[in-house]
N, C-alpha and C positions, 0 to 999 in steps of 0.2 A: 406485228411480230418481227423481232429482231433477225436479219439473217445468221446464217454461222459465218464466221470471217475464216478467210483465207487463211491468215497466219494462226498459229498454233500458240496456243495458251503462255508458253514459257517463252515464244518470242517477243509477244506484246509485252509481258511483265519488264524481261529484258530490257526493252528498248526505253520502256517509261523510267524502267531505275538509270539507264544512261543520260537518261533529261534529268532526273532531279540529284544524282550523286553526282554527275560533273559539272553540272552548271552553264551547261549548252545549251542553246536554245531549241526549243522544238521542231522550226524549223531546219535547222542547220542537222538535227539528228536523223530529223525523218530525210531530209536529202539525200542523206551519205545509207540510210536503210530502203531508201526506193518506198518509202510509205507516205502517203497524205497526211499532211500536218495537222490539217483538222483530226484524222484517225488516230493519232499518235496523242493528240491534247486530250480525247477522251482515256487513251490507255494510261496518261498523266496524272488526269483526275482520280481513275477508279483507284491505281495505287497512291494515292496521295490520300484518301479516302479510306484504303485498308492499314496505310500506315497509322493514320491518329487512330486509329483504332472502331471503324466502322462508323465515325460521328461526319456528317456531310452537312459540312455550312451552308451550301447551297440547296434552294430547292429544288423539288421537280415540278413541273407543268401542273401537274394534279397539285400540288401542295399550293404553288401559287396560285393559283384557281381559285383556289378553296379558301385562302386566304385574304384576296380582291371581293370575295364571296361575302365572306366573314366582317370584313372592316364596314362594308356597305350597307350591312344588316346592323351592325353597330349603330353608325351615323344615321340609319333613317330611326332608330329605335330613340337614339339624344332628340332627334331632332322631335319626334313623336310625346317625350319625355318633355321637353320644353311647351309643347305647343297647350299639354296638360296643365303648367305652371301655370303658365298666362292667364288657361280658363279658369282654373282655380280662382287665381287673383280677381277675378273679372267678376264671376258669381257671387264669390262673399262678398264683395261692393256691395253687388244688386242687392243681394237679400239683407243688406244691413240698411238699405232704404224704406 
């Protein structure tokens, strides 16, 4: 569970619209705001996030999970899928002996 952050909602917005309306680094913002640059890249993301309009290129933890998950279950299912070819191939030899 996430804590409640110290700074107050409209200074985080603030400070992230400072990083992507002037073109200053995040570092250099959070310096001059007394705030952690890593803290400040998240307040970067989420408005960078609310600005396209709620569409997040990135995933989350859970989604790439799920999706390492997903591709693996794939590859064993081709690979499961070939190995059927084969015997196919293999059997109607036989019985055409």
């Amino acid at each position: 569970m996430a804590r409640q952050s110290k700074h107050p909602e409209e200074f985080r917005r603030q400070a992230a619209a400072l990083v992507l309306d002037s073109g200053r680094s995040i570092r250099d913002v959070a310096r001059e705001l007394g705030v952690n640059h890593e803290t400040l890249r998240n307040w970067v993301d989420k408005l960078r996030q609310e600005r396209a309009g709620g569409q997040r290129g990135d995933l989350s933890a859970d989604e790439r999970a799920e999706l390492v998950r997903l591709r693996r279950q794939v590859a064993q299912l081709e690979l499961e899928k070939e190995i059927l070819k084969k015997a196919a191939v293999f059997f109607a030899r036989e019985t055409e002996r």
